[in-house]
N, C-alpha and C positions, 0 to 999 in steps of 0.2 A: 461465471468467472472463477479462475482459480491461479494458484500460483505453482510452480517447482522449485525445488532447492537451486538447478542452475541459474534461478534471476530473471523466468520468464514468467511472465502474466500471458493468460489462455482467458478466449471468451469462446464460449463452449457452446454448441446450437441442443439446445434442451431436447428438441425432437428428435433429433438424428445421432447425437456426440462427434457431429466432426468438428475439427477446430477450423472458428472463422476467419479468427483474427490470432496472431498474436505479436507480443514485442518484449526485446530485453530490457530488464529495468537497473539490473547490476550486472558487475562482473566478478563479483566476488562470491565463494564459495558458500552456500548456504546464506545466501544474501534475501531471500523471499523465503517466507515455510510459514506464511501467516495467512490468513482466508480475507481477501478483501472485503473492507465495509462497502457498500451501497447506501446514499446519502437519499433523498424524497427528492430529488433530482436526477435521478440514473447516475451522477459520476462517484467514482469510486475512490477510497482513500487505502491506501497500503502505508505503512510501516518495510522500512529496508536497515539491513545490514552491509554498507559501503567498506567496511574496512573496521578491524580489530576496535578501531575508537570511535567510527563514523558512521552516518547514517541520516537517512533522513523519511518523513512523512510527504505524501506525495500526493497530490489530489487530481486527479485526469478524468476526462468524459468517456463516455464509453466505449469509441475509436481508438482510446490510449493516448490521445492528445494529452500532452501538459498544460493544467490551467495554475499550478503553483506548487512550489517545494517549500516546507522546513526543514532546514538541516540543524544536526544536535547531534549527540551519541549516540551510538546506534542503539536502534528501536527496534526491540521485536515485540511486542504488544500492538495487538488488535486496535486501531483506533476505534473508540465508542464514542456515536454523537447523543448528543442530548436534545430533548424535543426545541430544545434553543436555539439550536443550530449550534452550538461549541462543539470542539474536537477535542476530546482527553485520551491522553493519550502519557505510557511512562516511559521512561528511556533509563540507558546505565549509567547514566549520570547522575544518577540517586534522585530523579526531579519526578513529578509527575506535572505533567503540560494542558495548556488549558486553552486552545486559541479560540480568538473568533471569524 
């Protein structure tokens, strides 16, 4: 899995490198440029950049299906989970976030 600066998420066939899948996740410019986490589940959590102030944390299976958003200020920090299963994660909102 990887992202591009245009806001596309790619899931990438290890064997070959052709692209399987892919889908937009923003429309704003340098809105992806983070390397998607991988949870002990296969789905994956990204951090986005919506908009100058906006943004949200985004958790999808491995299809690119949505299973849930946080929206906050935008996020470019790697989400890191913890053997607990939390997501921490900081945003420009001066916070550092800690879901369950």
């Amino acid at each position: 899995f990887c992202c591009d600066l245009d806001g596309w998420i790619y899931r990438i066939n290890a064997q070959n490198g052709e692209i399987e899948n892919k889908k937009k996740i923003t429309k704003t410019k340098r809105g992806l440029w983070i390397t998607p986490t991988i949870d002990i589940d296969g789905n994956l959590l990204l951090s986005t950049k919506d908009s100058p102030h906006s943004g949200r944390v985004i958790k999808m299976n491995a299809d690119f299906e949505f299973i849930w958003e946080f929206h906050t200020n935008k996020v470019l920090s790697i989400p890191v989970i913890r053997e607990s299963g939390e997501i921490l994660f900081g945003s420009w909102d001066g916070s550092y976030y800690c879901l369950k």
